[in-house]
MMTF fields as JSON, N, C-alpha, C and O atoms, coordinates in Angstrom:
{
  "mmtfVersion": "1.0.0",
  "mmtfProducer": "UNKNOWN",
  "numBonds": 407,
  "numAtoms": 408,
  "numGroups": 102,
  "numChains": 1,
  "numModels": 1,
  "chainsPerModel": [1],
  "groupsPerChain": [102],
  "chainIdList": ["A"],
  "bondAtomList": [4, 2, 8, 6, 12, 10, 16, 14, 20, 18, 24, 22, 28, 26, 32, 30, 36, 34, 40, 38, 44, 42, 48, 46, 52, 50, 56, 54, 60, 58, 64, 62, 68, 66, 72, 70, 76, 74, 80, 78, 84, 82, 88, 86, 92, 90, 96, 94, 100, 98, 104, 102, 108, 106, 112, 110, 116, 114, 120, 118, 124, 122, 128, 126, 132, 130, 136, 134, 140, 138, 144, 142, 148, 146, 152, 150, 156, 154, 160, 158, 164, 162, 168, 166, 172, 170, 176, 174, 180, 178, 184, 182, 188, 186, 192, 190, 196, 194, 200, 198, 204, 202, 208, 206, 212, 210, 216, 214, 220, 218, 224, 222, 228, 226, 232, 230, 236, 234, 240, 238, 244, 242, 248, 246, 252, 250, 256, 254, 260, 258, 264, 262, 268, 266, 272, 270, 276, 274, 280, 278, 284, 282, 288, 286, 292, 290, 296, 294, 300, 298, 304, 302, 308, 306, 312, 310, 316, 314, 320, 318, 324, 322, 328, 326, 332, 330, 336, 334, 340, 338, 344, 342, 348, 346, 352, 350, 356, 354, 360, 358, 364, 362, 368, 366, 372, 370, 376, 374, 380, 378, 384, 382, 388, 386, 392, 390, 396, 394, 400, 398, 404, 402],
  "bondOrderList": [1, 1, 1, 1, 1, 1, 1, 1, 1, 1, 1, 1, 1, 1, 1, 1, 1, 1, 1, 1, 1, 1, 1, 1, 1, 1, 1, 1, 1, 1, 1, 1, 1, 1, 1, 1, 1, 1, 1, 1, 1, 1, 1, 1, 1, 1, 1, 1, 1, 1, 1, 1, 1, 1, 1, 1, 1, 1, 1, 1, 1, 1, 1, 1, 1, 1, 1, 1, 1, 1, 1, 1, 1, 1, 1, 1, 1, 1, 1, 1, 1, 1, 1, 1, 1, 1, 1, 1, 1, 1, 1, 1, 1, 1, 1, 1, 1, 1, 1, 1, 1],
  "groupList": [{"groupName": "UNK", "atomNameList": ["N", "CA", "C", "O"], "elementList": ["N", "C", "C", "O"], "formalChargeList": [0, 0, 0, 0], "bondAtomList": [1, 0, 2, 1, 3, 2], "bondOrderList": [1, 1, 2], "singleLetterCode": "X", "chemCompType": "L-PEPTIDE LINKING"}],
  "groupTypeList": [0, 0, 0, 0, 0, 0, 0, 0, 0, 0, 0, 0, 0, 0, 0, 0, 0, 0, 0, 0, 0, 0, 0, 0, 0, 0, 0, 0, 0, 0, 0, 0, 0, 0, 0, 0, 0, 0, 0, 0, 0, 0, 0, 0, 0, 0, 0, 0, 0, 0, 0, 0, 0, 0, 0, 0, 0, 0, 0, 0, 0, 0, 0, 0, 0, 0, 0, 0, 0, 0, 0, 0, 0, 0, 0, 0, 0, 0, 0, 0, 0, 0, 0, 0, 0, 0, 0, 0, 0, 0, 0, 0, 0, 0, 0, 0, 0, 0, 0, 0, 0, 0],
  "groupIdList": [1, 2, 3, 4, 5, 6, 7, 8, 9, 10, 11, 12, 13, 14, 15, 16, 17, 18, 19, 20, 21, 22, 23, 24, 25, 26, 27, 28, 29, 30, 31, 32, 33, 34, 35, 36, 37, 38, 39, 40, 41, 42, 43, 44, 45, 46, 47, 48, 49, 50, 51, 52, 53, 54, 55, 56, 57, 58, 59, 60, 61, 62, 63, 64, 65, 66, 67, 68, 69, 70, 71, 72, 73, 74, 75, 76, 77, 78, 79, 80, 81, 82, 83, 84, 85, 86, 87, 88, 89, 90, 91, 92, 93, 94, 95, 96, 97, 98, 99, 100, 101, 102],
  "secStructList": [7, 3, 3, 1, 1, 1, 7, 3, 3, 7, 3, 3, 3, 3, 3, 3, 7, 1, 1, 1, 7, 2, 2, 2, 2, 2, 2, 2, 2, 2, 2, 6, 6, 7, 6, 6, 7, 1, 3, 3, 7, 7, 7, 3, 3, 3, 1, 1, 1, 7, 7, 6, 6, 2, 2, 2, 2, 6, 6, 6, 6, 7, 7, 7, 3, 3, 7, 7, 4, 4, 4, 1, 1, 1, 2, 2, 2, 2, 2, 2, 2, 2, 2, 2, 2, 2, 2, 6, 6, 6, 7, 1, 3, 3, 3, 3, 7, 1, 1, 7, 7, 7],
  "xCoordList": [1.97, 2.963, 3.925, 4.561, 4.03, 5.219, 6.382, 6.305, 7.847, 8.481, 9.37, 9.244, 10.11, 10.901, 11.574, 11.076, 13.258, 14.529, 14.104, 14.254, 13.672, 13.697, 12.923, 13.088, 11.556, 10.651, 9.149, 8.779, 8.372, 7.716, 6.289, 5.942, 5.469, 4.547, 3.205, 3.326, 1.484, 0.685, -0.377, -0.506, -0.849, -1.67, -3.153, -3.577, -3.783, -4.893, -6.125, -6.499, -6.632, -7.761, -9.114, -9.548, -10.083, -11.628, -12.19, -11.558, -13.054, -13.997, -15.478, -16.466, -15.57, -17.094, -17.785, -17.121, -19.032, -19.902, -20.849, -20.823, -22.003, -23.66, -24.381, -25.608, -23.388, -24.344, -23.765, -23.453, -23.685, -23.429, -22.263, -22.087, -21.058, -19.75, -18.81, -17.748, -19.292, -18.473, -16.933, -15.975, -16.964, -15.658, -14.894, -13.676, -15.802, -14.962, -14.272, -13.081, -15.365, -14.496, -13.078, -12.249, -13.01, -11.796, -11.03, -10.171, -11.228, -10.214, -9.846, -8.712, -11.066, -11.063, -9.909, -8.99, -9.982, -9.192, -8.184, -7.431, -7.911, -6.175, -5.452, -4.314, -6.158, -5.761, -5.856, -4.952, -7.114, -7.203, -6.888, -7.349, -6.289, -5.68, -4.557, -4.138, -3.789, -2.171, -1.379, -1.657, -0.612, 0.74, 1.558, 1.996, 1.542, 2.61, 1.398, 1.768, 0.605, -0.414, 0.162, 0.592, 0.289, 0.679, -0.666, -0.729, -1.456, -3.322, -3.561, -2.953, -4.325, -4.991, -6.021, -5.778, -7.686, -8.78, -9.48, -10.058, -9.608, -9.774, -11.376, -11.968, -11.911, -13.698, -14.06, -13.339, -15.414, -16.552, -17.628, -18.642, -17.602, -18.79, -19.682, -19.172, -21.324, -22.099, -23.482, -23.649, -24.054, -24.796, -25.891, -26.541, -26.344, -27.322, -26.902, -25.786, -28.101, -27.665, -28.557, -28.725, -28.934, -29.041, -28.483, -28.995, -27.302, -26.253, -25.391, -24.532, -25.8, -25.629, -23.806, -23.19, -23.241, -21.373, -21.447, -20.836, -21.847, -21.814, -21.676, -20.694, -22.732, -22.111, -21.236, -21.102, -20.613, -19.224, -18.285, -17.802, -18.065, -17.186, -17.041, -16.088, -18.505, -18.534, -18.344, -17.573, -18.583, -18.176, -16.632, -16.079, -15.735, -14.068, -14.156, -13.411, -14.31, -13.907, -13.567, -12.758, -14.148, -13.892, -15.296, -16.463, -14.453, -15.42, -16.337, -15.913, -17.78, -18.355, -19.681, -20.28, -19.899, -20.657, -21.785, -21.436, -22.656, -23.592, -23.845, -24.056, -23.833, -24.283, -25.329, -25.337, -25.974, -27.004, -27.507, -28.329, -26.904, -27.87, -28.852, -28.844, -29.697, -31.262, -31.503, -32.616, -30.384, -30.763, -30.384, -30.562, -29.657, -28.945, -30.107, -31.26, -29.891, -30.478, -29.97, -30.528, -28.882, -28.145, -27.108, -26.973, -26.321, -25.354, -23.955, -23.032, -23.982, -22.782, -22.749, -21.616, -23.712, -23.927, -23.866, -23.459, -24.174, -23.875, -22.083, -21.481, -21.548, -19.895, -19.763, -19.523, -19.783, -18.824, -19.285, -18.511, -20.099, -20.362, -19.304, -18.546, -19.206, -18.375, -17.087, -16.212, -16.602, -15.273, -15.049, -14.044, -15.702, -15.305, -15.328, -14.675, -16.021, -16.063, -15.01, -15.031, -14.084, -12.62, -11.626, -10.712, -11.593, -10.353, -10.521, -9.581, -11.834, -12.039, -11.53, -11.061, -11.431, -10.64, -9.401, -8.76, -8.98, -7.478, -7.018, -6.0, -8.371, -7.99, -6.965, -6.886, -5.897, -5.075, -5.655, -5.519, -6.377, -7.064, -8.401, -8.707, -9.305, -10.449, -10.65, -10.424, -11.368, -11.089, -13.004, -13.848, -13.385, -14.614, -14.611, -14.013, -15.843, -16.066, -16.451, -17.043, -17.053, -18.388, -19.08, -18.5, -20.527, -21.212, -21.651, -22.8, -20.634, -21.139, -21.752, -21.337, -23.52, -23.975, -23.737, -24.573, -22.431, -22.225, -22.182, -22.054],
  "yCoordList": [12.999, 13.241, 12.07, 11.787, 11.379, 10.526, 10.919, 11.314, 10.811, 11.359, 10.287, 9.227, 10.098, 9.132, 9.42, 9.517, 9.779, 9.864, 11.388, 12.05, 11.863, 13.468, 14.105, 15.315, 13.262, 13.841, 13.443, 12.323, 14.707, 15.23, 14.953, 15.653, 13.377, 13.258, 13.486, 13.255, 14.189, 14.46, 12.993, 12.254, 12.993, 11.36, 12.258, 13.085, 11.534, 11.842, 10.933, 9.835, 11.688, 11.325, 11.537, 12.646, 10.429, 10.414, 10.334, 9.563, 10.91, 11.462, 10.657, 11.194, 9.307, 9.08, 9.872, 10.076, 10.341, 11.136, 10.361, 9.48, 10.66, 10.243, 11.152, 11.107, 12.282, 13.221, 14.692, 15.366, 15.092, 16.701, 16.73, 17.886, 15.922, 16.536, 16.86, 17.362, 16.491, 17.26, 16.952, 17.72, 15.915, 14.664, 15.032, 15.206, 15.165, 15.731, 17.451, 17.741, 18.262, 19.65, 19.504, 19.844, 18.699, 18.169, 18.156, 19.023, 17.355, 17.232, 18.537, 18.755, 19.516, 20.311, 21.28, 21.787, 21.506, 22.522, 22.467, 23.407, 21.292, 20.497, 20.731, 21.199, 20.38, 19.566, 20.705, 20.911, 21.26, 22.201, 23.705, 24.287, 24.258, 25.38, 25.763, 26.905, 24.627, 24.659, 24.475, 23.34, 24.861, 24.902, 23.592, 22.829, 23.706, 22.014, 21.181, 20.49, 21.147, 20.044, 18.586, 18.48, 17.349, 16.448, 15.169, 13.96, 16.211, 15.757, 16.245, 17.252, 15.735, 16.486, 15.927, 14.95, 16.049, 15.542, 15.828, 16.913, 14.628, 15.024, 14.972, 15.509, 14.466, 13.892, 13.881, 13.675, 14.18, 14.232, 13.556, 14.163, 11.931, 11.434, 11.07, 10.703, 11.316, 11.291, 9.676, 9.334, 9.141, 8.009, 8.868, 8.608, 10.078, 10.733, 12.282, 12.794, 12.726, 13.755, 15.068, 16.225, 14.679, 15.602, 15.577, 15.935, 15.095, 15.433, 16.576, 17.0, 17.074, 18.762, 18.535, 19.228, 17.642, 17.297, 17.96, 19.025, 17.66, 18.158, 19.521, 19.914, 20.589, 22.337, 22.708, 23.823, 21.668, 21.782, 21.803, 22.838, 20.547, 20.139, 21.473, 21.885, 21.737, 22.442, 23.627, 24.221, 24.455, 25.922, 25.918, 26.931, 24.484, 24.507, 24.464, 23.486, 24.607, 24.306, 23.0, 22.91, 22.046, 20.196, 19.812, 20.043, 18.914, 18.191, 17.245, 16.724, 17.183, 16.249, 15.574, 16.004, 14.372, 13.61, 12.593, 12.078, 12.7, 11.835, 10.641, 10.783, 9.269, 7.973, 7.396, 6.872, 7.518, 7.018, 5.805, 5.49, 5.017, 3.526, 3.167, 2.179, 3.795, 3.532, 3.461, 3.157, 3.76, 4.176, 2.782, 2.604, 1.861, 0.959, -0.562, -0.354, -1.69, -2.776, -3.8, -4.743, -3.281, -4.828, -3.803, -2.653, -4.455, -4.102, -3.992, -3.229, -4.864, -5.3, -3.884, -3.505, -3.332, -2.31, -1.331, -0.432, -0.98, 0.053, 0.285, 1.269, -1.0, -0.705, -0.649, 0.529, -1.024, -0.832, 0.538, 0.972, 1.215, 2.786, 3.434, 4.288, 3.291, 3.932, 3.369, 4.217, 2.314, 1.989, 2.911, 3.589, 2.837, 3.434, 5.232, 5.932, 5.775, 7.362, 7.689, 8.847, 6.92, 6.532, 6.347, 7.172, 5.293, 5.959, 6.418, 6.331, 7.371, 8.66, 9.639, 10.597, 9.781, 11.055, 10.44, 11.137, 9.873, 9.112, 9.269, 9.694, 8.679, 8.214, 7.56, 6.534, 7.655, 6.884, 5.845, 4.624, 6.866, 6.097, 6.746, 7.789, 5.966, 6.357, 6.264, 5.247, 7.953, 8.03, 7.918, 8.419, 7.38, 7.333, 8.078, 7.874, 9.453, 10.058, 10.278, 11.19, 9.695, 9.555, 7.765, 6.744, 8.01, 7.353, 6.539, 6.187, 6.377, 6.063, 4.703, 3.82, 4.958, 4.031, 3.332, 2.844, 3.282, 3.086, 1.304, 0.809],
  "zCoordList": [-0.187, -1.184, -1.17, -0.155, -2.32, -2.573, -3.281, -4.445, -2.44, -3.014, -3.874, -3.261, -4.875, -5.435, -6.16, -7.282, -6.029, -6.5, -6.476, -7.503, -5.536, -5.674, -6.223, -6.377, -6.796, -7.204, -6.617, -6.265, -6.612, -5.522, -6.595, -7.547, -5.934, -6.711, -5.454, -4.251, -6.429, -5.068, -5.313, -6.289, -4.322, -4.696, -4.585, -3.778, -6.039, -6.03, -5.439, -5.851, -4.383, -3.836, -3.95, -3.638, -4.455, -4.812, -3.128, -2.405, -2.666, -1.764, -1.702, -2.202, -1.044, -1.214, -0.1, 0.916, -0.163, 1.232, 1.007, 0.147, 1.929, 1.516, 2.446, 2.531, 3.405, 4.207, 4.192, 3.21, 5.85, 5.487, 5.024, 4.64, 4.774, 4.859, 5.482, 5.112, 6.781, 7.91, 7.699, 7.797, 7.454, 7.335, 6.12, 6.127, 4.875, 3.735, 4.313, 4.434, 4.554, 5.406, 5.306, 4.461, 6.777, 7.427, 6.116, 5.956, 5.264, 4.166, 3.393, 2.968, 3.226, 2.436, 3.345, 2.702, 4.776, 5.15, 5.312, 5.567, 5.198, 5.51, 4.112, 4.123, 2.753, 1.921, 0.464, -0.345, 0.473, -0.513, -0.38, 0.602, -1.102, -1.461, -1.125, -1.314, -0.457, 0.113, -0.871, -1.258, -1.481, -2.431, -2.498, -3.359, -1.274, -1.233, -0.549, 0.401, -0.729, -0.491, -0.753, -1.901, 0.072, -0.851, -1.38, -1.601, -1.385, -1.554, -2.741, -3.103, -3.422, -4.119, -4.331, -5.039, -3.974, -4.134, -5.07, -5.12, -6.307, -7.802, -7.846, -8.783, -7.05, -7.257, -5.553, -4.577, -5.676, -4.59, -4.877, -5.222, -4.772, -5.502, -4.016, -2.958, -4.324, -3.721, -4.124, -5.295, -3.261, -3.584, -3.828, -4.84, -2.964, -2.711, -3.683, -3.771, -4.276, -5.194, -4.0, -4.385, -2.863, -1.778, -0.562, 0.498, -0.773, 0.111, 0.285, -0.487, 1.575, 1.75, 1.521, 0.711, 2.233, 1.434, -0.316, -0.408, -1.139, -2.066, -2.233, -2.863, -1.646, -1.559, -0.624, -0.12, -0.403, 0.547, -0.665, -1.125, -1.149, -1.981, -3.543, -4.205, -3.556, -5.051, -4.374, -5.128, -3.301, -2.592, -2.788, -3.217, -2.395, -2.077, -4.026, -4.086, -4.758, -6.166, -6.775, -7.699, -6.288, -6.554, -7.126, -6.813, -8.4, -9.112, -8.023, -6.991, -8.591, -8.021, -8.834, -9.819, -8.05, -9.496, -7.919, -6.857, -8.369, -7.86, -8.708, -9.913, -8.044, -8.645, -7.948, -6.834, -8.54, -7.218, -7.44, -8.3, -6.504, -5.897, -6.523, -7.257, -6.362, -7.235, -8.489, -8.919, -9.315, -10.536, -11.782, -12.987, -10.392, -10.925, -11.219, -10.843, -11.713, -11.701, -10.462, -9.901, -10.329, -9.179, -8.633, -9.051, -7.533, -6.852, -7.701, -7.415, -8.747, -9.375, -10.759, -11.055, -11.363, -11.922, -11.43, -12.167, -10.135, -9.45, -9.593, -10.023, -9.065, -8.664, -10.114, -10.377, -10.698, -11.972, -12.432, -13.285, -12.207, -12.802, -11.533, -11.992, -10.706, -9.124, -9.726, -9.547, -10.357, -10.73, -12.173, -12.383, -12.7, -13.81, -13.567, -14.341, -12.593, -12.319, -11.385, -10.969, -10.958, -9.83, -10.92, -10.908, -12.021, -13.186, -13.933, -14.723, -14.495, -15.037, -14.092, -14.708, -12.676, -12.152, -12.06, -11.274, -12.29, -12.255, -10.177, -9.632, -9.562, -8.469, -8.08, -8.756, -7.112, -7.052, -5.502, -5.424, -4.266, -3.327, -3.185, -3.764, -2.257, -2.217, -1.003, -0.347, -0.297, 0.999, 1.632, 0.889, 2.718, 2.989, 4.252, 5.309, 3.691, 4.782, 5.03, 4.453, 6.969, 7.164, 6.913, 6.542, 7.308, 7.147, 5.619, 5.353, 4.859, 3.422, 3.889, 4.639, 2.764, 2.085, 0.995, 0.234, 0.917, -0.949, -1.146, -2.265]
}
């Protein structure tokens, strides 16, 4: 939570995984469904669209989007689809958790 001149802003956080989740959890139990949260995790993006992290993320009620690596021509097409699905959730940071392949 950033606060400035008395006002109480939450920073939105994008979620990369590529396995079980364990690491996102952690986030989920800290961060989601608290009132004064000063989190709020807008996206759960996955490289792998069988990453068991994903029915973590979609069980807690959080958007999530698989991009997958493979689907791309080059490395440089890949990031710019991962950049552009980070200010479509109006990410403010991007937290890595776990082992990402991204």
């Amino acid at each position: 939570m950033v606060e400035t001149g008395g006002t109480r802003r939450v920073l939105r956080v994008a979620v990369l995984i590529s396995g079980r989740g364990s690491n996102l959890q952690a986030l989920i139990d800290r961060f989601v469904g608290q009132a004064d949260s000063p989190v709020e995790i807008v996206r759960v993006i996955s490289n792998r669209p069988d990453a068991q992290g994903l029915e973590r993320a979609k069980a807690a009620g959080l958007a999530t989007r698989v991009i997958d690596h493979k689907g791309f021509a080059d490395r440089a097409a890949f990031d710019e689809a991962l950049d552009a699905e980070l200010r479509a959730a109006g990410a403010q940071l991007v937290a890595l958790a776990g082992s990402c392949a991204f």
